[in-house]
C-alpha positions in Angstrom: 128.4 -183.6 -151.4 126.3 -182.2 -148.5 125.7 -185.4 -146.0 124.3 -183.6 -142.8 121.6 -180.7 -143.2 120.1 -178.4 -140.4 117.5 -175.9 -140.4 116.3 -174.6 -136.9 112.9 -172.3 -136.3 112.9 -170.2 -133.7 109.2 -169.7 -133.2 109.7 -171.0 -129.8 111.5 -167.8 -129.1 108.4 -165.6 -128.7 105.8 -167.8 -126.9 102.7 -165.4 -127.2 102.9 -165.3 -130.6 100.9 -168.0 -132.8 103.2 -169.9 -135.1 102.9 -169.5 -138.5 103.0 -172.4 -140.8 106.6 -172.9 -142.2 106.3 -171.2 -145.6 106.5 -173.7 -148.7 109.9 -171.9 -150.4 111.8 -173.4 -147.0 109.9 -176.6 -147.6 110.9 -177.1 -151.1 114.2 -176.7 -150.3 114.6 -179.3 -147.5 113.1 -181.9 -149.9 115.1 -180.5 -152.7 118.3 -181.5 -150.8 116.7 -184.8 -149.3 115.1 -185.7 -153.5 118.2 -184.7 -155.4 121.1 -185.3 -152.9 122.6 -188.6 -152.7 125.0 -188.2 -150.0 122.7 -186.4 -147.8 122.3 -189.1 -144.5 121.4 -186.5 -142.1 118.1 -183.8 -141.6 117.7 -182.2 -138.8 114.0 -179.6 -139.7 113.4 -178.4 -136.2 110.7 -176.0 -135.6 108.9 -176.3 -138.5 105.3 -175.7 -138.3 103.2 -178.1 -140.5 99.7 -178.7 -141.5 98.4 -181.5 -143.7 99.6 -180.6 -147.3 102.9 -179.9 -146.1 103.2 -183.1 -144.8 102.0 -184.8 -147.6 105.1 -183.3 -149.4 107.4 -184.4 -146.8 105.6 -188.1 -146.5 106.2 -188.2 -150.6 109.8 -187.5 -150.6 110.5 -189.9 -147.8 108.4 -192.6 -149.3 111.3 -192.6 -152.5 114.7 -191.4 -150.2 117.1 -194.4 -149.7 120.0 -192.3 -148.2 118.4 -190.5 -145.4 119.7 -192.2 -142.1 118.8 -189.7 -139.3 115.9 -187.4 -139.1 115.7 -184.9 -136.4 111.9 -183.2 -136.4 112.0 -181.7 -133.1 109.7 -179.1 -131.7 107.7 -179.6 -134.8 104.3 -178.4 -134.4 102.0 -180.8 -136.5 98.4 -178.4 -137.3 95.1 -180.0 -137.1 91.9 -179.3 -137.7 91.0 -179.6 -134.7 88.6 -182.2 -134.8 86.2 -180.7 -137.5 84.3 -182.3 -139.5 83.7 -180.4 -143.6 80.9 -178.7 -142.1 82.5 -177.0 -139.7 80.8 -179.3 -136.5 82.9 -181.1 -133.9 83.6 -184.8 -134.0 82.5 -186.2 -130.8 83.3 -190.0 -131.6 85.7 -191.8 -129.9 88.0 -193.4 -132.0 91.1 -195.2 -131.4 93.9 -193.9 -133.5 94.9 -189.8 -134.4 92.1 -187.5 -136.3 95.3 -185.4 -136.8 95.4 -185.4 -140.5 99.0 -183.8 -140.5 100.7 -186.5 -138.0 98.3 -189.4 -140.6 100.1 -188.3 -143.3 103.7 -188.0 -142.5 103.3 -191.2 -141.1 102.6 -193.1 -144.2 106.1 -191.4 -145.1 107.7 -193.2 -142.1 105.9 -196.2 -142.7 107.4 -196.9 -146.2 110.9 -194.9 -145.6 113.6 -198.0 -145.3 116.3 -196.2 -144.2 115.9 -194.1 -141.5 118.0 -195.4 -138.7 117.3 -192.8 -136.1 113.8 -190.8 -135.9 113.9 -187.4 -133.2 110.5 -185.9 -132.1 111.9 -184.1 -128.9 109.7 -181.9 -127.4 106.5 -181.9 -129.8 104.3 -180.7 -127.6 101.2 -180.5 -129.4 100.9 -184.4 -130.1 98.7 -186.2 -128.2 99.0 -189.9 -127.2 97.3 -191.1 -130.1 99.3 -188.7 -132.6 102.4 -190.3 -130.8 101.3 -194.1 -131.3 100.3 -193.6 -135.1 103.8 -192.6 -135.2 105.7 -195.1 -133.5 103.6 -197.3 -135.9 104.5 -196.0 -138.6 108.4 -196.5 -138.1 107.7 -200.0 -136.7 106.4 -201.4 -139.5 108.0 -204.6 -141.6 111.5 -204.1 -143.0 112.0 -201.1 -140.6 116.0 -200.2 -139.5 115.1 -198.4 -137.2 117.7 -198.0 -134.5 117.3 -194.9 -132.5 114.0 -193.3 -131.5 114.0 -190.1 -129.1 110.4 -188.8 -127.6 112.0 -186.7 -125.0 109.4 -184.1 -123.5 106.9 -185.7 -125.6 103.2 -186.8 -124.4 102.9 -190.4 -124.3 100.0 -191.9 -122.0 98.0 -195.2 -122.9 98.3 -196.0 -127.0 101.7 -194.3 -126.7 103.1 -196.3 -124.2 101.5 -199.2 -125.9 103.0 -198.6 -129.1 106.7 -198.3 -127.1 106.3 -201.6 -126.1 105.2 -203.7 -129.2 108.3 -201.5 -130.7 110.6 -203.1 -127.9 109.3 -206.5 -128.6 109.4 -206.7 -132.0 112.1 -204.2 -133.4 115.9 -204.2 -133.3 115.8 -200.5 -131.4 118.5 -200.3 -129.8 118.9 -196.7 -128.3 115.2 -195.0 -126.8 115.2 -191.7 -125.8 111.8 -191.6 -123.1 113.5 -188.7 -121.0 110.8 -186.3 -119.4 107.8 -187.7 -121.1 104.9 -186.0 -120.9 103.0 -188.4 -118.6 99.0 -187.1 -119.2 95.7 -188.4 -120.1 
């Protein structure tokens, strides 16, 4: 009868080394508790490091929880590819809207999850502004219960800022974390 999880990466904890992606038996085993545990209403996975498939595992699970109240995801590095296209060459177009496939595809997890109350994405700090808005999205979408959202130390510039406001209008949110945003273009 677990209700509140925590797991905590300390990759932060030696800054010159590159993180390594948070291996898949430590994955398995957060959704085990979040697919098979009915009285778990609180996650907190900080640190985990995350590329694309990974998320897709995460965004599957959440798409089917309905006890999950409070997710905590802070200083979660979310891998991209950088931009590449399949051969390998740099996408130069400008398009509004993340080419982060890892932050596109937790997203759709958000975006269909209709019970988390309270979302944490404290001090990310590899989103961009785009990654950030495709999130806030996500979470703001119809039948949300949303509550609590906290972006502290987080960059949010234009579309991020953007996003924070059509959540304000349109959502019940009633506590917003926006301490020590990372204010950049």
């Amino acid at each position: 009868s677990i209700s509140s999880f925590t797991y905590r990466n300390t990759h932060y904890s030696y800054p010159e080394r590159v993180p390594q992606l948070t291996d898949l038996p430590t994955i398995h085993a957060l959704l085990y508790g979040l697919k098979y545990n009915p009285h778990l209403t609180k996650l907190e996975a900080s640190g985990l490091v995350l590329d694309a498939n990974t998320a897709n595992l995460i965004a599957r699970v959440l798409v089917r929880n309905t006890t999950l109240k409070d997710l905590t995801l802070n200083r979660t590095i979310f891998l991209t590819d950088n931009g590449n296209d399949n051969n390998g060459r740099t996408n130069t177009t400008e398009q509004r809207g993340t080419r982060n496939t890892t932050v596109q595809t937790l997203s759709f997890g958000l975006r269909f999850n209709r019970s988390i109350e309270s979302l944490s994405l404290e001090n990310c700090t590899d989103l961009e502004d785009e990654d950030v808005a495709c999130l806030i999205n996500a979470v703001n979408s119809d039948g949300t219960v949303l509550r609590r959202l906290s972006l502290q130390e987080t960059a949010c510039y234009d579309q991020g800022m953007a996003s924070i406001a059509v959540l304000l209008h349109e959502n019940v949110i009633e506590h917003l974390n926006l301490s020590d945003l990372k204010r950049r273009r």
